[in-house]
mmCIF file as gemmi writes it, N, C-alpha and C atoms, coordinates in Angstrom:
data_model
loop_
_atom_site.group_PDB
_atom_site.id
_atom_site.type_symbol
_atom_site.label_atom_id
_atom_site.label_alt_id
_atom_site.label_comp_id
_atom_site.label_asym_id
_atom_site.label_entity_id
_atom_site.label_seq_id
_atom_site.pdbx_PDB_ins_code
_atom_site.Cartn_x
_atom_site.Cartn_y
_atom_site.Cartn_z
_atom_site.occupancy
_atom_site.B_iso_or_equiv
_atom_site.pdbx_formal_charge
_atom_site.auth_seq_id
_atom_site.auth_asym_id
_atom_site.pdbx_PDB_model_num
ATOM 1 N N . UNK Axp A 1 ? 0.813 -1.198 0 1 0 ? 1 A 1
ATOM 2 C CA . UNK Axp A 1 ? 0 0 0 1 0 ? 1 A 1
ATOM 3 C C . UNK Axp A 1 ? 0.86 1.267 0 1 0 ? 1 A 1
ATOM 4 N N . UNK Axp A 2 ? 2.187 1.353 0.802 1 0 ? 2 A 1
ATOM 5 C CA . UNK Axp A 2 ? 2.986 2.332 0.471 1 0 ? 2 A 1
ATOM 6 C C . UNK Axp A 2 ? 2.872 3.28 -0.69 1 0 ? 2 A 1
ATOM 7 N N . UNK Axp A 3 ? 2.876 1.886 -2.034 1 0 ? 3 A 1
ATOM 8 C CA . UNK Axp A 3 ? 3.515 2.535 -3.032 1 0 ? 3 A 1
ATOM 9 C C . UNK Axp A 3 ? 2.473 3.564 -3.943 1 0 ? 3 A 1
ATOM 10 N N . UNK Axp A 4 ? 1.162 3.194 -3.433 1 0 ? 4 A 1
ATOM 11 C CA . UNK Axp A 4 ? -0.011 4.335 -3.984 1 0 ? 4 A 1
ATOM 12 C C . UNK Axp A 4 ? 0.432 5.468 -3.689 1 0 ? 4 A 1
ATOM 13 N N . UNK Axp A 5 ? 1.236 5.399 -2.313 1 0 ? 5 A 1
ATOM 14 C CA . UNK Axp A 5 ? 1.168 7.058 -1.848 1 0 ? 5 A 1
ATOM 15 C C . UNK Axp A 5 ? 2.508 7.768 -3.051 1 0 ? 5 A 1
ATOM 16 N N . UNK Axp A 6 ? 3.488 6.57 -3.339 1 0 ? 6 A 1
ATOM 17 C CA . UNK Axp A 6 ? 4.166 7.502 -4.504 1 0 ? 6 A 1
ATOM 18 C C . UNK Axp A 6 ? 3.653 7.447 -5.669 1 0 ? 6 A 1
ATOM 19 N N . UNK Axp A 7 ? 2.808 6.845 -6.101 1 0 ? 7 A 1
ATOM 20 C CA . UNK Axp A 7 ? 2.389 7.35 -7.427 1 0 ? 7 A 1
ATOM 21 C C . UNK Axp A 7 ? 1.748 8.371 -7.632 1 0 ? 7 A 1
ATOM 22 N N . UNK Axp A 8 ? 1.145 8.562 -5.957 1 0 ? 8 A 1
ATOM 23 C CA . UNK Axp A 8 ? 0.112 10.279 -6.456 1 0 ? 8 A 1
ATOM 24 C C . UNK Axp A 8 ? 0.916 10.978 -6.731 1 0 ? 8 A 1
ATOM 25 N N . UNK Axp A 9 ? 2.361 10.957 -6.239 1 0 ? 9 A 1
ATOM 26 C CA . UNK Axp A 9 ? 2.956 12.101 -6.6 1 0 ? 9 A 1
ATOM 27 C C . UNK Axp A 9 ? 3.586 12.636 -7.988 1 0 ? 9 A 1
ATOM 28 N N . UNK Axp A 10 ? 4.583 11.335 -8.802 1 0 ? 10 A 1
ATOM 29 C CA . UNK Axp A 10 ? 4.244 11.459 -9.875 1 0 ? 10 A 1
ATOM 30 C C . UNK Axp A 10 ? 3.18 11.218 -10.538 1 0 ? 10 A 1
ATOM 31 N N . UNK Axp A 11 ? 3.1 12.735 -11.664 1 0 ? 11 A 1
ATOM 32 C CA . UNK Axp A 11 ? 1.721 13.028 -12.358 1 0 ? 11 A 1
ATOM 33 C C . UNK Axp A 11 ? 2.068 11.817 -13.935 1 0 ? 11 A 1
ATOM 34 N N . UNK Axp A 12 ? 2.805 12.444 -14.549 1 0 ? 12 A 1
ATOM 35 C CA . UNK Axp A 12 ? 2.881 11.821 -16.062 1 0 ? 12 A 1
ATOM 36 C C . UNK Axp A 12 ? 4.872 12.376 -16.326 1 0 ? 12 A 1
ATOM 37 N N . UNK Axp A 13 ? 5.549 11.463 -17.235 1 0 ? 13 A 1
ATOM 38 C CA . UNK Axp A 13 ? 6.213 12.197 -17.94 1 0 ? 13 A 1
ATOM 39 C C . UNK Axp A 13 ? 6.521 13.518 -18.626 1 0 ? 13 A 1
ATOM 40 N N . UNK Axp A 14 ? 7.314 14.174 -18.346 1 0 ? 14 A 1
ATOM 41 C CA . UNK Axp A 14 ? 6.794 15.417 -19.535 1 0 ? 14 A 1
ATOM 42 C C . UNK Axp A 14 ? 7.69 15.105 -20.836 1 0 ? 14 A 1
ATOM 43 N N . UNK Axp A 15 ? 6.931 15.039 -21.818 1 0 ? 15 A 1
ATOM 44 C CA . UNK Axp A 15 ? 8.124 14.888 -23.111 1 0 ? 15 A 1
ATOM 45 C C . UNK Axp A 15 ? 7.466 15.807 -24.131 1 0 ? 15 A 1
ATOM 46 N N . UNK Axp A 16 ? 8.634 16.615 -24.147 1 0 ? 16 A 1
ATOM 47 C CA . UNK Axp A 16 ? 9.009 17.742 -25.396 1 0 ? 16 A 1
ATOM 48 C C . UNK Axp A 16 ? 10.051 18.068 -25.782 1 0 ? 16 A 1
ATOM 49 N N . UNK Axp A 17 ? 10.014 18.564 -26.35 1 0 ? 17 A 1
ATOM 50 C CA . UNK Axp A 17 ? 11.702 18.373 -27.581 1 0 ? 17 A 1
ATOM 51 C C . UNK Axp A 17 ? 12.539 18.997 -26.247 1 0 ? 17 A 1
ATOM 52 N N . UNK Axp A 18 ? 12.481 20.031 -25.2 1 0 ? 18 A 1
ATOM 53 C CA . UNK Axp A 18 ? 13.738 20.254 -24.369 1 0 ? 18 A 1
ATOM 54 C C . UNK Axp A 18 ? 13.555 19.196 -23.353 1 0 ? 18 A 1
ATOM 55 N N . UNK Axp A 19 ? 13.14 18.741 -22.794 1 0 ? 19 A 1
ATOM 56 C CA . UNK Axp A 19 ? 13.163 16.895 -21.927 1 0 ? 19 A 1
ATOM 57 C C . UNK Axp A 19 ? 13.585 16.035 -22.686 1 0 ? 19 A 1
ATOM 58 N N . UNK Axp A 20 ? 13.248 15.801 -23.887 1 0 ? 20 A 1
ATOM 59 C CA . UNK Axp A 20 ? 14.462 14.311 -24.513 1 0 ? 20 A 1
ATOM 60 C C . UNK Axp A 20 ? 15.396 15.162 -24.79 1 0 ? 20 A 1
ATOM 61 N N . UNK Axp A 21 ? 15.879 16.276 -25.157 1 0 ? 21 A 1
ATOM 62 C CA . UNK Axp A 21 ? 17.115 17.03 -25.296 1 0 ? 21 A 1
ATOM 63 C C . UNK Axp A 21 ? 17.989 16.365 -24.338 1 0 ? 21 A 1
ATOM 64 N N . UNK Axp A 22 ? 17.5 17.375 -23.005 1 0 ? 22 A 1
ATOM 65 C CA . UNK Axp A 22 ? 17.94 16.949 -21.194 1 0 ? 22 A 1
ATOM 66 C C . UNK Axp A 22 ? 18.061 15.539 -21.036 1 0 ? 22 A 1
ATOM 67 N N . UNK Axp A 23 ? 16.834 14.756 -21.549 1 0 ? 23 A 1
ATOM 68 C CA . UNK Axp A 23 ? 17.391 13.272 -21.579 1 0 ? 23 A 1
ATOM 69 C C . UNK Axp A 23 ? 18.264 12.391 -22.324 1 0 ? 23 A 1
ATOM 70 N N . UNK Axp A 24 ? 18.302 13.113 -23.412 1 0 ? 24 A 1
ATOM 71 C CA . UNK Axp A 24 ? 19.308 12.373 -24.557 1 0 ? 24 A 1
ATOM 72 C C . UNK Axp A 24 ? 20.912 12.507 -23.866 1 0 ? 24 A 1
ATOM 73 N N . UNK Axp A 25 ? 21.196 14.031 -23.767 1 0 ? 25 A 1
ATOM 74 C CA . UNK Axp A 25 ? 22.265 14.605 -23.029 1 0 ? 25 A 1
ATOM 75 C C . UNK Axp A 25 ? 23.12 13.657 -22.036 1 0 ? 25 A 1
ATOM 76 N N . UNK Axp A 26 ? 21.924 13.32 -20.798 1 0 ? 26 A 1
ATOM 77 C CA . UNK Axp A 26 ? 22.599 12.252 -19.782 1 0 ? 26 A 1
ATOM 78 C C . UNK Axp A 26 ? 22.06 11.708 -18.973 1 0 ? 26 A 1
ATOM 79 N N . UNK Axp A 27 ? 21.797 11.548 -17.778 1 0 ? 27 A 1
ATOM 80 C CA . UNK Axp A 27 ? 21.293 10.526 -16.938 1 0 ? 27 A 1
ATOM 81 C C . UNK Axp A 27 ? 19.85 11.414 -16.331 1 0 ? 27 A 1
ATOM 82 N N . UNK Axp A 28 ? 19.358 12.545 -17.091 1 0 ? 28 A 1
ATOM 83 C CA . UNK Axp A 28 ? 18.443 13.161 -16.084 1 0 ? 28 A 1
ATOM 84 C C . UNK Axp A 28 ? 16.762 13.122 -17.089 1 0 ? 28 A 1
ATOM 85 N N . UNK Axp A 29 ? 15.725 12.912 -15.912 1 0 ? 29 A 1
ATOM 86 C CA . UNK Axp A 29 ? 14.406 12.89 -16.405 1 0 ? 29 A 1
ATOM 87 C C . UNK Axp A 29 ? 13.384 13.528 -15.889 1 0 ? 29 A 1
ATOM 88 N N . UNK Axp A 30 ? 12.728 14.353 -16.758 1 0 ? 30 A 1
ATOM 89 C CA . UNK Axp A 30 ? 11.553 15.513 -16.416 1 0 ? 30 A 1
ATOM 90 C C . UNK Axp A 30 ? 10.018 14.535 -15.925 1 0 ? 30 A 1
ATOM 91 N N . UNK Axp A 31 ? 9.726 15.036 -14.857 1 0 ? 31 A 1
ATOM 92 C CA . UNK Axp A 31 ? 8.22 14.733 -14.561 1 0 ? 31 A 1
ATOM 93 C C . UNK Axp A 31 ? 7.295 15.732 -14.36 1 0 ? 31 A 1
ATOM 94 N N . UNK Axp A 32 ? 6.035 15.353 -14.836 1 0 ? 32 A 1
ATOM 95 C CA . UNK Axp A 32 ? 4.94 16.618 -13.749 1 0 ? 32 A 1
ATOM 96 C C . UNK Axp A 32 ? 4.899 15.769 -12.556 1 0 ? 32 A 1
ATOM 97 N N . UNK Axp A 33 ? 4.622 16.609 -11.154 1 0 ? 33 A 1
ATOM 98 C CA . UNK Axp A 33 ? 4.55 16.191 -10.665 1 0 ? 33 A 1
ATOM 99 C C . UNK Axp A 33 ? 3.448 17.125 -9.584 1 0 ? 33 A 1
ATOM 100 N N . UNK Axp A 34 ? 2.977 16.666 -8.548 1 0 ? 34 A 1
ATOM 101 C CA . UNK Axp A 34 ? 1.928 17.411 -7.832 1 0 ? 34 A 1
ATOM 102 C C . UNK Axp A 34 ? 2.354 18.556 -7.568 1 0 ? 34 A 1
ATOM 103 N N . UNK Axp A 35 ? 1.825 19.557 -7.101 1 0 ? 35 A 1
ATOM 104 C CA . UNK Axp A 35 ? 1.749 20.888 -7.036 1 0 ? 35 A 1
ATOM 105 C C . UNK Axp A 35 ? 2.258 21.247 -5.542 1 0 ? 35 A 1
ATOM 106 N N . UNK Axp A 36 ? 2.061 20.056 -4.482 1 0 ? 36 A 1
ATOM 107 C CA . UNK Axp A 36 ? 2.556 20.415 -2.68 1 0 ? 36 A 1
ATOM 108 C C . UNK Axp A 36 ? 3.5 19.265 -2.642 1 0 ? 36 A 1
ATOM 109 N N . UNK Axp A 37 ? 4.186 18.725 -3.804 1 0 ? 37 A 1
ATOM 110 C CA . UNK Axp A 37 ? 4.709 18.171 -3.591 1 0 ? 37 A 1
ATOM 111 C C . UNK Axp A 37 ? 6.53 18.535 -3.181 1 0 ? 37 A 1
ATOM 112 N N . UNK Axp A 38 ? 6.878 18.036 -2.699 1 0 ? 38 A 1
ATOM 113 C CA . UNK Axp A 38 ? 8.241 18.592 -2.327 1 0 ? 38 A 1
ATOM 114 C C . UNK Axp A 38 ? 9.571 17.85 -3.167 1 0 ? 38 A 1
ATOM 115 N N . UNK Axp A 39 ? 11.119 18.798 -2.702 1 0 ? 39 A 1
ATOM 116 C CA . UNK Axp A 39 ? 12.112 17.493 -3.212 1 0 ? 39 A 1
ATOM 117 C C . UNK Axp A 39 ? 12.005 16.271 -2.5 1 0 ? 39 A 1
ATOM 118 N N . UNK Axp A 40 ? 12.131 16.215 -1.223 1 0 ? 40 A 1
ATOM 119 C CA . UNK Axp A 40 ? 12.348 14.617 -0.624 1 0 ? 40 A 1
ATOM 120 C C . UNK Axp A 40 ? 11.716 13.669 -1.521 1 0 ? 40 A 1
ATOM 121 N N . UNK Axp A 41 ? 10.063 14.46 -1.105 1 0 ? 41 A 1
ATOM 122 C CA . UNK Axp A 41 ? 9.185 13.009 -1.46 1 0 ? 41 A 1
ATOM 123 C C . UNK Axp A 41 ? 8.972 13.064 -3.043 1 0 ? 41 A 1
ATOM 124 N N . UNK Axp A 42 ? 9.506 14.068 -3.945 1 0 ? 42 A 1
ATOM 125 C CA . UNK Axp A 42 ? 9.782 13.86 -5.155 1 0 ? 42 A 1
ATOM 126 C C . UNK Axp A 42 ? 11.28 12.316 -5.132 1 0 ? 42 A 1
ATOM 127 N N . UNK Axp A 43 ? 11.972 12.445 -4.696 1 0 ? 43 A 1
ATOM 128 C CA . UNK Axp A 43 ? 12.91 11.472 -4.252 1 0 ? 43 A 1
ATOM 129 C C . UNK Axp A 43 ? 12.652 10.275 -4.255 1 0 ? 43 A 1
ATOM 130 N N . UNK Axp A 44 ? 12.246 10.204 -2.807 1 0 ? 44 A 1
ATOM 131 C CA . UNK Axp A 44 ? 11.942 9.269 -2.589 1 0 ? 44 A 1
ATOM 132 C C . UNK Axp A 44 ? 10.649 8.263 -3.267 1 0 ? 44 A 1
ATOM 133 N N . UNK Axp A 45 ? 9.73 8.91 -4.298 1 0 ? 45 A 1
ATOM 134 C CA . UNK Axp A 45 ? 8.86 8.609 -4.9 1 0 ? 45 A 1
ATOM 135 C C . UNK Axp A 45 ? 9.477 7.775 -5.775 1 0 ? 45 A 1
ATOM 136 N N . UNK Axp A 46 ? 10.907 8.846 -7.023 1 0 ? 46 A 1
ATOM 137 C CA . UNK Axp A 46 ? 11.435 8.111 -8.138 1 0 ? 46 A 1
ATOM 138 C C . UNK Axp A 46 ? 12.219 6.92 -7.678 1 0 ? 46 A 1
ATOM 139 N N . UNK Axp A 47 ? 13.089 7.148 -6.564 1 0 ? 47 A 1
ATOM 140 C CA . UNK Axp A 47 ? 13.458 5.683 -5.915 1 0 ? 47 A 1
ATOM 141 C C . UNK Axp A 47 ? 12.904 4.493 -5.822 1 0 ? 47 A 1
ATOM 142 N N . UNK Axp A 48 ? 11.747 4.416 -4.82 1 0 ? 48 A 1
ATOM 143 C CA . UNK Axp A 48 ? 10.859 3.909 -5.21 1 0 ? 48 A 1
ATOM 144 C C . UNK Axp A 48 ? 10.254 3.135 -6.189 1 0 ? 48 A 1
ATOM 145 N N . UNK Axp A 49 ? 9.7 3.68 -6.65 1 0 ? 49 A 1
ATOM 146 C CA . UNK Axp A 49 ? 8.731 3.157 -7.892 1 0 ? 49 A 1
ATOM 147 C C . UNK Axp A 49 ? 9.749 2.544 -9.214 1 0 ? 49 A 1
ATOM 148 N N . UNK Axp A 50 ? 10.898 3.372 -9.826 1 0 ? 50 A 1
ATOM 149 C CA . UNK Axp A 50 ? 12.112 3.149 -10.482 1 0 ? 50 A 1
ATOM 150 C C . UNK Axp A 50 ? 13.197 1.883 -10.339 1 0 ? 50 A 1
ATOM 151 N N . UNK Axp A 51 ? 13.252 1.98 -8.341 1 0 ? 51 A 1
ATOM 152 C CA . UNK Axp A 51 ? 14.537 1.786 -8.302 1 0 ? 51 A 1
ATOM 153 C C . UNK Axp A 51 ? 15.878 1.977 -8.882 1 0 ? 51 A 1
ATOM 154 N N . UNK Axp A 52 ? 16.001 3.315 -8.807 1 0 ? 52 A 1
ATOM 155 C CA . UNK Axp A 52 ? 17.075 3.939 -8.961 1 0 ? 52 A 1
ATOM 156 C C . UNK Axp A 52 ? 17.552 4.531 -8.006 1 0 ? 52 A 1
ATOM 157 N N . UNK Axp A 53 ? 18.661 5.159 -8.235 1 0 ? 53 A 1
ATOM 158 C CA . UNK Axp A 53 ? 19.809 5.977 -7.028 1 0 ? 53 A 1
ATOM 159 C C . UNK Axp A 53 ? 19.59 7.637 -7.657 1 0 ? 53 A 1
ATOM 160 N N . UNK Axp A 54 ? 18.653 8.46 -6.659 1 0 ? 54 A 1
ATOM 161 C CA . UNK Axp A 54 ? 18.734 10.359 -7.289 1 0 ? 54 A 1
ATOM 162 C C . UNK Axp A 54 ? 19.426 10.6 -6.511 1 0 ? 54 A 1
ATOM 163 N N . UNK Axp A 55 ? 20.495 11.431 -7.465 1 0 ? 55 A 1
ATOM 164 C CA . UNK Axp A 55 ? 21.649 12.313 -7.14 1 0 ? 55 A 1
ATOM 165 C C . UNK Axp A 55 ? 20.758 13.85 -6.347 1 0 ? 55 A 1
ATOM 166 N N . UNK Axp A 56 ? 19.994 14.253 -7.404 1 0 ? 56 A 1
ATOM 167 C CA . UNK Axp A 56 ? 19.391 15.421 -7.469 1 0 ? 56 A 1
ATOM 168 C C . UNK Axp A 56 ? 18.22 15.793 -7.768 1 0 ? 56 A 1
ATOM 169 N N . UNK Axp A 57 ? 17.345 17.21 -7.269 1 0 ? 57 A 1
ATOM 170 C CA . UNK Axp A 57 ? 16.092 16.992 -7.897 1 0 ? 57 A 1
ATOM 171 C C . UNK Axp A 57 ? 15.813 18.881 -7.913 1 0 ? 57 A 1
ATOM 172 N N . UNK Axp A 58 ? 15.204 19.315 -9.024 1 0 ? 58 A 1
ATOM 173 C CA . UNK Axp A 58 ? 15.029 20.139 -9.145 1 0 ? 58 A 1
ATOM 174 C C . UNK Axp A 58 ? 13.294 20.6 -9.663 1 0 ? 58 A 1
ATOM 175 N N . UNK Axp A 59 ? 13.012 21.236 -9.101 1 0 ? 59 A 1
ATOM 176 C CA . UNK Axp A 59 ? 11.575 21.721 -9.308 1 0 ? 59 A 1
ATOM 177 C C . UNK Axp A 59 ? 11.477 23.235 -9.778 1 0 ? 59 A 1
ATOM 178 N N . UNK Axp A 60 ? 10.252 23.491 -10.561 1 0 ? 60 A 1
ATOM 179 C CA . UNK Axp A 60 ? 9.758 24.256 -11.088 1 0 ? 60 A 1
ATOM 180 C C . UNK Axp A 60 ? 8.28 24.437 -11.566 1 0 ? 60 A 1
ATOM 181 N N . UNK Axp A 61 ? 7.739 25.409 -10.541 1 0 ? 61 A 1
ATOM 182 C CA . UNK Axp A 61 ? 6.279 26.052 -11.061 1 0 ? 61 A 1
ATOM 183 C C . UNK Axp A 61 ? 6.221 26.551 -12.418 1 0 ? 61 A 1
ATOM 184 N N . UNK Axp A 62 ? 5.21 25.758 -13.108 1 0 ? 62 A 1
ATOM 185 C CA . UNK Axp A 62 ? 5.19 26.719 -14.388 1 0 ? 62 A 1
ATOM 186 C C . UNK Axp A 62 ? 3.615 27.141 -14.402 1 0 ? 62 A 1
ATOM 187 N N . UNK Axp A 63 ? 3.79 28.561 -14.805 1 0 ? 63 A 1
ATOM 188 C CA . UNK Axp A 63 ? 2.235 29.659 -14.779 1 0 ? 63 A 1
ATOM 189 C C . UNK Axp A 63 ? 1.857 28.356 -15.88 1 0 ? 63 A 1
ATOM 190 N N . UNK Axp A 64 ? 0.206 29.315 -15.474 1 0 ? 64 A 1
ATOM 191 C CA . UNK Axp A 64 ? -0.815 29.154 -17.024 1 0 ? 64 A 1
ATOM 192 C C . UNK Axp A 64 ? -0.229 30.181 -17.43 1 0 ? 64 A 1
ATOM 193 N N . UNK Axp A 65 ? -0.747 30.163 -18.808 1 0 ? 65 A 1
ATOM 194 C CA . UNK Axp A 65 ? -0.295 30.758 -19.941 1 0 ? 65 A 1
ATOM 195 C C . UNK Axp A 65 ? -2.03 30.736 -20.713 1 0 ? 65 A 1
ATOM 196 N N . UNK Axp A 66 ? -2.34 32.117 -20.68 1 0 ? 66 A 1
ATOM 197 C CA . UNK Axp A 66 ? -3.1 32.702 -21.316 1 0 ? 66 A 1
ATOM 198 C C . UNK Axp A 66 ? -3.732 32.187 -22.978 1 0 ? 66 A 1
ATOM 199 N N . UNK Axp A 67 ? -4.847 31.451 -22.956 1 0 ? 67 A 1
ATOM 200 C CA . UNK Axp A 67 ? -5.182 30.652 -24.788 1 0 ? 67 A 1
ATOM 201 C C . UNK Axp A 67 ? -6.091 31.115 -24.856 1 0 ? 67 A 1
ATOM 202 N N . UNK Axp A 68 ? -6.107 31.631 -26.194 1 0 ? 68 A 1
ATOM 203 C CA . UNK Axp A 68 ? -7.639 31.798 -26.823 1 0 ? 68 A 1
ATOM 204 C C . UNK Axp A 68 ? -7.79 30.852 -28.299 1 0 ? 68 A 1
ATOM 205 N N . UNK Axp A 69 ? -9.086 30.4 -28.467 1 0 ? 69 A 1
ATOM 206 C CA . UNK Axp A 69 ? -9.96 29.262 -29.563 1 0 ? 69 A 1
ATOM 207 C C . UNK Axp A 69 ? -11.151 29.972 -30.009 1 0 ? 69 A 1
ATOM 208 N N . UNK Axp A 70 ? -10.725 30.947 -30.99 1 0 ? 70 A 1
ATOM 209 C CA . UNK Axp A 70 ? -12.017 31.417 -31.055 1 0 ? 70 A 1
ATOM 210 C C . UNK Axp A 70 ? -12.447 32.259 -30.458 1 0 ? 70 A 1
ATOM 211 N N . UNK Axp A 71 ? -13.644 32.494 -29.908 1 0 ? 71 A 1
ATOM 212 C CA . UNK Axp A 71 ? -13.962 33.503 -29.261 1 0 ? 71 A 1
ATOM 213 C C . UNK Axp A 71 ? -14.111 32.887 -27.778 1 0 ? 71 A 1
ATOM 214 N N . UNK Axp A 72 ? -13.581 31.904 -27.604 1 0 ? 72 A 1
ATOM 215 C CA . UNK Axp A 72 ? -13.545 31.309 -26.198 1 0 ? 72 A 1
ATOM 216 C C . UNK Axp A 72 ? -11.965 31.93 -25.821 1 0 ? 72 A 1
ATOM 217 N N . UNK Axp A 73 ? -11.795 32.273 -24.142 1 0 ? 73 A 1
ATOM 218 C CA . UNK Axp A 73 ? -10.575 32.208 -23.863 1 0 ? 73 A 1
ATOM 219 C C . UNK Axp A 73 ? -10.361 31.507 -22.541 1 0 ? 73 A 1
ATOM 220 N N . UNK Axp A 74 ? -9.137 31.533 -21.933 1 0 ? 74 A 1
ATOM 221 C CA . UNK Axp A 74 ? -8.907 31.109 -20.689 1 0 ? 74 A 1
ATOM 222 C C . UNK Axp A 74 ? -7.357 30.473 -20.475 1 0 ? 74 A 1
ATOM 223 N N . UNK Axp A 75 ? -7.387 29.878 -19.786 1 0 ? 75 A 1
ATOM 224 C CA . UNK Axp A 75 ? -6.076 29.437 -18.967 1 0 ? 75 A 1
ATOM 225 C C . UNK Axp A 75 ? -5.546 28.443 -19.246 1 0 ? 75 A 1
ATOM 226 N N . UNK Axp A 76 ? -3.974 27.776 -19.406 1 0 ? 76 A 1
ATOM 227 C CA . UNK Axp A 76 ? -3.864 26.597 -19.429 1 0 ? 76 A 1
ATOM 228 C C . UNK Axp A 76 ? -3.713 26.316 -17.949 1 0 ? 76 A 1
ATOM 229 N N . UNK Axp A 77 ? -3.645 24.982 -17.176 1 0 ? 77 A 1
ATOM 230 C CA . UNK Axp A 77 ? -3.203 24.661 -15.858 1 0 ? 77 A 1
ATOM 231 C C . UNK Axp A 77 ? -1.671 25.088 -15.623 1 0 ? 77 A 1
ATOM 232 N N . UNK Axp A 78 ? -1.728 24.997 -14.278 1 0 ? 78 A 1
ATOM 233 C CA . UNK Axp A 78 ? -0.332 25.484 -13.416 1 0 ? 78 A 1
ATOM 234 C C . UNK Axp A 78 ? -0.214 23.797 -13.145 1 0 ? 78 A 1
ATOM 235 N N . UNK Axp A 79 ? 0.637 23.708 -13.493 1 0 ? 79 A 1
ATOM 236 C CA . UNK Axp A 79 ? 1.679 22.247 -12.668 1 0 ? 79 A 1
ATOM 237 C C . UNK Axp A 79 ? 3.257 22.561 -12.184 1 0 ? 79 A 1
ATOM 238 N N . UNK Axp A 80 ? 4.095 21.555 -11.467 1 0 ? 80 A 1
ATOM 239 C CA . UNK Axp A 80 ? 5.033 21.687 -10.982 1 0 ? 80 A 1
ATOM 240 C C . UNK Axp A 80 ? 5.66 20.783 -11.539 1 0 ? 80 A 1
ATOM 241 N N . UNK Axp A 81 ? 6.915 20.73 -12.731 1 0 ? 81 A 1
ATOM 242 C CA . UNK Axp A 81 ? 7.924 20.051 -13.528 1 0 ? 81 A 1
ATOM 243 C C . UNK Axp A 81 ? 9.04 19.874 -12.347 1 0 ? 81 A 1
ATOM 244 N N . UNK Axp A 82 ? 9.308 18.103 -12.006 1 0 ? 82 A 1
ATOM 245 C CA . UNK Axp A 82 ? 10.597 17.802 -11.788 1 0 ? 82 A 1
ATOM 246 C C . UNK Axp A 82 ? 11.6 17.594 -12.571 1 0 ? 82 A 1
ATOM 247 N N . UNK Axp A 83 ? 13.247 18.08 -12.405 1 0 ? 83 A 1
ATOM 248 C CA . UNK Axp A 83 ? 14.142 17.453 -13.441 1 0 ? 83 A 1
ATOM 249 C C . UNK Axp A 83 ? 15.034 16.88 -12.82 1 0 ? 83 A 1
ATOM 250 N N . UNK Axp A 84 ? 14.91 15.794 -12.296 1 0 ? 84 A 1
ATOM 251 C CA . UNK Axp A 84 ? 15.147 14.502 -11.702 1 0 ? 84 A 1
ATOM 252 C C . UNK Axp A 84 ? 17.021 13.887 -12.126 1 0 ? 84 A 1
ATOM 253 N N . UNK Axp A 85 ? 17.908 14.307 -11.808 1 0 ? 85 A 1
ATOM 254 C CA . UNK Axp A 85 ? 19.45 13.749 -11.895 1 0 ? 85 A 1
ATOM 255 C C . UNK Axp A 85 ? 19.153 12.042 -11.212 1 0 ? 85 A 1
ATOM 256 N N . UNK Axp A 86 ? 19.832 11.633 -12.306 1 0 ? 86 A 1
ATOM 257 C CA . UNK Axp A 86 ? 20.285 10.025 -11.822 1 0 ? 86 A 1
ATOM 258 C C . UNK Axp A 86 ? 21.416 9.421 -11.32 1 0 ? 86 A 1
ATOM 259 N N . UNK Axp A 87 ? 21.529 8.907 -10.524 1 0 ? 87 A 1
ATOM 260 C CA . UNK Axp A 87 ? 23.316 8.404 -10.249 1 0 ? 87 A 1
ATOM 261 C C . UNK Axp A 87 ? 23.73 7.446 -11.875 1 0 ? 87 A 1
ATOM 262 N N . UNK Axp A 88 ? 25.047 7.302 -12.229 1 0 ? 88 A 1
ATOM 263 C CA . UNK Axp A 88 ? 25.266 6.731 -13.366 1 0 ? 88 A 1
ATOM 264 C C . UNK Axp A 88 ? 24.952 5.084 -12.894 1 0 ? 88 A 1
């Protein structure tokens, strides 16, 4: 049952051309991840679930960003991107 509690935290992969960039590069991988979520239990989540060894973990709020479709407008969501260092 533990391991539910780390999956809430990672959300999905993020993949866009600068994350496989960052990933092609070297040992490091972008996640969304919850919004109160922290480094530890960002950590200890990819450990976890992976089994791997994190060196490092770096987070970042990213705004909505303002869309309009027409004559509809509004917001995209706010999420919080991890960029996750791996031990080799």
């Amino acid at each position: 049952m533990q391991d539910t509690k780390y999956l809430e935290i990672l959300k999905a992969p993020v993949i866009t051309e600068k994350s496989a960039k960052i990933a092609e590069k070297g040992d490091k991988i972008v996640f969304k991840v919850r919004n109160d979520a922290n480094k530890v239990q960002i950590k200890q989540a990819i450990e976890r679930i992976f089994n791997v060894k994190v060196v490092k973990v770096n987070t970042i709020n990213v705004k909505p960003k303002y869309k309009r479709v027409g004559r509809y407008a509004g917001t995209t969501s706010r999420y919080k991107k991890a960029i996750v260092t791996l031990a080799e």
